[in-house]
Phi, psi and omega in degrees: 000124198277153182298112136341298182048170181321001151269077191264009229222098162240149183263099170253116175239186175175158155273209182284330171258001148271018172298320210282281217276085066241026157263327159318307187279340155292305272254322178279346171283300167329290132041281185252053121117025197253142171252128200263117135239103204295085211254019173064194321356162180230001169200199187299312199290136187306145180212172130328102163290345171306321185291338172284332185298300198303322178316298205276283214320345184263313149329328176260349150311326197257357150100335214295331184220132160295345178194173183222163172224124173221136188248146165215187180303354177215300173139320177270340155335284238269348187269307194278319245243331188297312215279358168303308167309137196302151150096350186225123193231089182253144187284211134217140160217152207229345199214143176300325181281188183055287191278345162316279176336295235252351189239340186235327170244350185230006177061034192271168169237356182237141165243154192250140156230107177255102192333336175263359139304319214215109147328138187290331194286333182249043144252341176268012177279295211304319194273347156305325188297303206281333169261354171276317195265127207234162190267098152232018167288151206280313179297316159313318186289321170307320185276318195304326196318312183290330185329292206273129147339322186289313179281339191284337181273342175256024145246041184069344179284183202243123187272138198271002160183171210277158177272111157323124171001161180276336202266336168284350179269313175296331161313324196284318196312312192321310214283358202271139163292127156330310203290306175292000177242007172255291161323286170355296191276333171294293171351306153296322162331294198306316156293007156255018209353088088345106165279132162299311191071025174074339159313097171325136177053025151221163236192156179250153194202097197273126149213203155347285162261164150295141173237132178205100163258164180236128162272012189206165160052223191238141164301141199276127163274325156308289167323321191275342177297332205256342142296326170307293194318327176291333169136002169291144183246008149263097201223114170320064221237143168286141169285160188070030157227046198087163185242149182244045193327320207264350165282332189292316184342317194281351178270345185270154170251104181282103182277137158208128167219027171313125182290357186242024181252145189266189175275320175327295163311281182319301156005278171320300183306313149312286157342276186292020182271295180327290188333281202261040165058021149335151138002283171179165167258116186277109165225165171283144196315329127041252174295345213279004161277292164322307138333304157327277186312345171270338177243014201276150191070033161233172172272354181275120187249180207260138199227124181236114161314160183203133175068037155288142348267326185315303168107357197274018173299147155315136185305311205282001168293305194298308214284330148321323189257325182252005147278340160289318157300306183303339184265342165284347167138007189302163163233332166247166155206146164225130229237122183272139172284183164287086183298343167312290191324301178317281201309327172297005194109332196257071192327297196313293182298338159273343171297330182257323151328287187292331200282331192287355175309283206318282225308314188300320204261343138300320170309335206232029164081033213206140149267186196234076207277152189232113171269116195277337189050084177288295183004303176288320199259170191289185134311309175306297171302340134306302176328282154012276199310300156328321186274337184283308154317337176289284196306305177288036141064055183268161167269347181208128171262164198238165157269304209197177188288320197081014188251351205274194174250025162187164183273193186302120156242142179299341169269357165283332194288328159304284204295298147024267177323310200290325172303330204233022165321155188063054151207199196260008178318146169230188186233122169255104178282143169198145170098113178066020173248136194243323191231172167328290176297342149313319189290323195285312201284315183292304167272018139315316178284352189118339178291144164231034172184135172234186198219120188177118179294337174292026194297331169312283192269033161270049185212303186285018216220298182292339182286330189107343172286154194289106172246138231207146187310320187288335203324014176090310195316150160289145178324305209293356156277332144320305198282344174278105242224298158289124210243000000 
């Protein structure tokens, strides 16, 4: 249980769609020695989420609770409705990595959460990330300060007009209408382009990643494109809100590395790469000319393993091996570590291991993904791997080979995110993702690129189509086993 110290006091709401995910979440806070005062909703039954967001934000305003929690169906109402009270700096967070941050670099104290985003097991990683992590740096602490006008003149900035009475802001909250927090969120919608589709409580929300789901109506395949453009490298969607095929697509690495697979497969494999806009196709070094040549003048590029499956290569063999792929045509690679060294201890060698890949793969134009094989390792020793991967400056961390003795979990895929938080890193789930919802679930957890020979049928999964042994697919989609 991480120390608490003298900040016990949280303030919890929720409305009707966030009642299930915050009795959970009292229910794990009691748990770890926090004392809950519990600002309702008490069931199911439709209610105003402004009113509990004002409830808890204002115990934390009146100094009554150190921090708050409020859950709704998204998250961001209850984040506008928080932050109107003097004094309450509330987050919406979607990630383990958002709330650190939002806690560490913004001071916040009240957190937002939406039940229709987020699973019980990672909203409480979220609210332990978020109630362990604190603002102490001076310069942060400076900027949170500048938030509010009132306090920002007494750290010298210039207020753009006197801060109302205390009594009079509260007063306009009481007074604010759902129907005025509703305009408010369409508005953003509209300027994130975004559709609503007349669906209540949903909403675009720029953070760490873009998020952008519907709880009503059909999801915009425009919109999300026009977020991508915008700069997500993610994008969330719910089931039973439309379907997104051709965005899930980009997220995927269509993989075959079956030690019995021929060129005919890769052939094959390249083809439905092509179809359904993948990513990229993952083959063994091999192929990786052929590969090429097959794709050449489409966008799906060539992903080559390195120091597979195992890791037990020498360093300077991986950079030999991913400067040869690359000059047959790879563009990615991904290069598994020396998982000995890590459980031995031996930072420096696996910190060199990895840097001499990136070096091949800054030469030659390539990026550079690092398979950590979480299976094998602590928490700690994932962290390890991930902070080494930082430093030698990769772009991307993997959970695993598909060769290990287990795949991608979300929660390795969390802490994953959280390690290499503040930088462009991205997270590559691999291994045991079979279905739509394993896809869903992982980039939820924080992946922004997954790995998976079943990339077919998760796309026809995601389409809507029926699938079945029979489903039309080429064998090489059958034939793949390994991520």
């Amino acid at each position: 249980m991480p120390d608490t110290g003298s900040r016990r006091r949280i303030a919890l709401g929720a409305d009707h769609g966030g009642f299930e995910l915050k009795e959970v979440i009292g229910a794990h806070l009691r748990e770890r020695g926090y004392s809950i005062e519990d600002c309702g909703t008490d069931g199911t039954e439709s209610v105003d989420y402004p009113v509990f967001a004002h409830a808890v934000a204002r115990l934390v305003s009146q100094g009554k609770a150190d921090y708050g929690v409020v859950v709704d169906r998204v998250g961001i109402g209850s984040a506008m409705a928080a932050n109107k009270l003097p004094g309450v700096r509330a987050a919406p967070c979607r990630d383990v990595s958002a709330a650190r941050s939002s806690r560490e670099h913004n001071n916040a104290n009240v957190l937002t959460l939406g039940a229709g985003l987020l699973g019980p097991d990672l909203a409480l990683q979220i609210v332990d990330s978020w109630l362990t992590a604190e603002c102490t740096e001076e310069r942060h602490l400076r900027r949170a300060a500048m938030i509010e006008p009132s306090r920002a003149t007494s750290q010298g900035a210039v207020a753009d007009r006197p801060p109302a009475p205390k009594a009079d802001q509260e007063q306009r909250m009481d007074s604010l209408s759902e129907a005025d927090v509703e305009r408010i969120v369409r508005r953003v919608c509209e300027l994130s382009g975004a559709s609503r589709s007349g669906a209540p409580g949903t909403a675009i929300w720029p953070d760490l990643a873009y998020s952008c789901c519907q709880t009503g109506g059909q999801a915009n395949p425009d919109s999300l494109r026009q977020l991508v453009d915008m700069g997500a490298d993610r994008v969330a969607h719910l089931p039973g809100a439309g379907v997104l095929p051709v965005d899930l697509a980009k997220y995927i690495d269509h993989t075959l590395l079956n030690p019995d697979a021929t060129a005919q497969h890769i052939m094959d494999l390249c083809d439905e790469a092509r179809k359904y806009g993948f990513a990229s196709v993952c083959v063994n070094p091999s192929f990786a000319r052929l590969a090429a040549d097959r794709l050449h003048g489409f966008s799906v590029k060539v992903c080559c393993v390195v120091g597979f499956p195992l890791g037990a290569h020498v360093p300077e063999i991986k950079a030999l091996e991913a400067r040869r792929a690359i000059r047959d045509g790879a563009r990615e690679i991904d290069m598994v570590i020396n998982i000995g060294a890590l459980k031995g201890g031996d930072d420096q060698l696996v910190y060199r291991d990895i840097r001499t890949v990136t070096e091949a793969c800054m030469d030659g134009g390539a990026s550079c993904k690092v398979i950590i094989e979480a299976a094998f390792l602590t928490d700690d020793e994932k962290v390890r791997a991930c902070h080494a991967a930082k430093r030698a400056r990769a772009d991307f961390v993997k959970t695993s080979t598909g060769f290990g003795p287990g795949g991608a979990t979300a929660h390795d895929v969390a802490l994953m995110a959280d390690a290499v938080r503040g930088t462009r890193m991205g997270i590559k789930a691999a291994g045991g993702i079979r279905s739509y919802e394993d896809a869903q679930r992982m980039i939820r957890a924080g992946a922004t690129r997954l790995g998976a020979s079943a990339g077919v049928r998760i796309i026809r999964e995601a389409k809507g189509l029926t699938v079945s042994a029979h489903s039309g697919a080429p064998e090489t989609a059958k034939a793949g086993v390994y991520e």
